[in-house]
matplotlib code that plots the C-alpha trace (Angstrom):
import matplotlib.pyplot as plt

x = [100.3, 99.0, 99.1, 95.9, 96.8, 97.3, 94.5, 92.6, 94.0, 93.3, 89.7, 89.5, 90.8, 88.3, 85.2, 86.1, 87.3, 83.9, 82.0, 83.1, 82.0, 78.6, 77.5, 75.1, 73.5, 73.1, 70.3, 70.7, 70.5, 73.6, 75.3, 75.1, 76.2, 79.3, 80.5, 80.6, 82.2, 84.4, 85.1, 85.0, 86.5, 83.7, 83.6, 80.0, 79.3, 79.5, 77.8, 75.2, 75.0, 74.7, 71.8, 70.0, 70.7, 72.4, 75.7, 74.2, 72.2, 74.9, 77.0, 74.7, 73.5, 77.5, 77.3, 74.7, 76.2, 79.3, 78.0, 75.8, 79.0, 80.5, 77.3, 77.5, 81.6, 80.6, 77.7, 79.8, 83.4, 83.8, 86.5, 88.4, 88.2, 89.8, 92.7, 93.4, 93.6, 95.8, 98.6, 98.9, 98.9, 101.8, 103.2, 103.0, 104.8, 107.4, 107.8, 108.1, 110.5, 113.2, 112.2, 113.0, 116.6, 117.7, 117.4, 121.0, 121.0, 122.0, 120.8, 118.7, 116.4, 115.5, 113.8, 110.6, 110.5, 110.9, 107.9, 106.0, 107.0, 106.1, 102.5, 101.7, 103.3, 100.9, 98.2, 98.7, 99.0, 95.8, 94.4, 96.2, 94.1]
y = [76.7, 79.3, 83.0, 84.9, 88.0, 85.3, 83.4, 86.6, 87.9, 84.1, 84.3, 88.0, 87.6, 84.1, 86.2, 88.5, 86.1, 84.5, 87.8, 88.5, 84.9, 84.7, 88.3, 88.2, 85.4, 87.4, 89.6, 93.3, 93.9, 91.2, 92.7, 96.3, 94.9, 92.8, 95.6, 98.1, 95.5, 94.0, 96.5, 100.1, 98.4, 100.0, 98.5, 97.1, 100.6, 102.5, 99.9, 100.4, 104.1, 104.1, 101.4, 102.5, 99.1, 97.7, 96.3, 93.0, 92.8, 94.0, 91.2, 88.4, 89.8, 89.4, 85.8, 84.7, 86.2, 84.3, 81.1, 81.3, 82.4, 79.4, 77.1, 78.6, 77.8, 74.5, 73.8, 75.1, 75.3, 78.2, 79.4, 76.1, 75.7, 79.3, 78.8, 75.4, 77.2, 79.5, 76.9, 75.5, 78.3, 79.8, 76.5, 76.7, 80.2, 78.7, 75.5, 78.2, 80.2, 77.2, 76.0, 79.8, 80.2, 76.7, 77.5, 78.9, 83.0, 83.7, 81.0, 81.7, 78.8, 79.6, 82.7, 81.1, 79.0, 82.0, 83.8, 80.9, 80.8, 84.3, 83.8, 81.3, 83.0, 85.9, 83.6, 82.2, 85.6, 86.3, 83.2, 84.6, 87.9]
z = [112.0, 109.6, 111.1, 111.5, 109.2, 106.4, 106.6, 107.2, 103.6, 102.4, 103.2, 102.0, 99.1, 98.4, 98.9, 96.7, 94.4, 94.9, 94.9, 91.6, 90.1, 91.9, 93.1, 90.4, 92.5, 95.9, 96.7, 95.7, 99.6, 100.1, 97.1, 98.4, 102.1, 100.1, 97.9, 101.1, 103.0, 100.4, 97.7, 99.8, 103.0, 105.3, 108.6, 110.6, 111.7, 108.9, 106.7, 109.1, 109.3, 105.7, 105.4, 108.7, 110.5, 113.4, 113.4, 114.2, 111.5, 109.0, 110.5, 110.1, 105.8, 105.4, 107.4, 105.0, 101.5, 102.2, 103.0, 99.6, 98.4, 99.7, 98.1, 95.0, 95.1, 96.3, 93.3, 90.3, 91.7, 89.0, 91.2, 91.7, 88.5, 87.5, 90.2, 88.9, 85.4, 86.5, 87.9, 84.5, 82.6, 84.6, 84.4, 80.5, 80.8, 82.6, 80.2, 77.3, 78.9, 79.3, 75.9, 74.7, 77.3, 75.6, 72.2, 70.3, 70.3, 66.9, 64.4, 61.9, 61.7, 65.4, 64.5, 63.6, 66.5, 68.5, 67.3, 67.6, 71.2, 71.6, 69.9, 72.6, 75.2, 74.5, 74.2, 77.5, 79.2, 78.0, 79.7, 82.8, 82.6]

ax = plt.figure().add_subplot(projection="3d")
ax.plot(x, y, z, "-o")
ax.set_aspect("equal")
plt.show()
């Protein structure tokens, strides 16, 4: 069984994930609720201070930005797609690296197989970013 902080984090960290691919897609007044929410870390009550709304309805814009968050995930799987990305490029950094501890430390010819290792190990990271 998963503990609640972690799937707390999880989800956090999904809608921002998400919010970052599709906020574009939201409302302006679901953005502005998101970003306070998300981004700034304000709770229900001071998002609704600052927008001159209840808490409820504060609660139920967030309810309805992340599932159209979730619809647009579902629709494009942009962010699927990016995590599933990421596994292989960090696999490829990994495949380099034991290519890289296996070859012989002082032999000349291996210096060109180093750099070339080391151009598509910075290649890769940049993927990564």
């Amino acid at each position: 069984m998963t503990r609640l902080p972690d799937r707390l984090l999880r989800d956090r960290l999904r809608i921002i994930r998400q919010l970052d691919l599709y906020g574009r897609l939201l409302t302006e007044h679901q953005r502005r609720l998101m970003a306070m929410n998300c981004l700034d870390d304000l709770s229900l009550s001071e998002i609704a201070e600052t927008v001159g709304t209840t808490r409820q309805a504060v609660y139920d814009g967030l309810r309805r930005a992340i599932a159209e968050l979730d619809r647009f995930e579902e629709a494009m799987g942009l962010a699927a797609a990016a995590a599933a990305r990421q596994t292989h490029v960090t696999a490829a950094l990994d495949a380099l690296a034991a290519v890289d501890a296996a070859l012989p430390v002082r032999q000349r010819c291996v210096a060109p197989v180093r750099r070339s290792l080391e151009a598509v190990r910075r290649r890769l990271e940049a993927l990564r970013a």
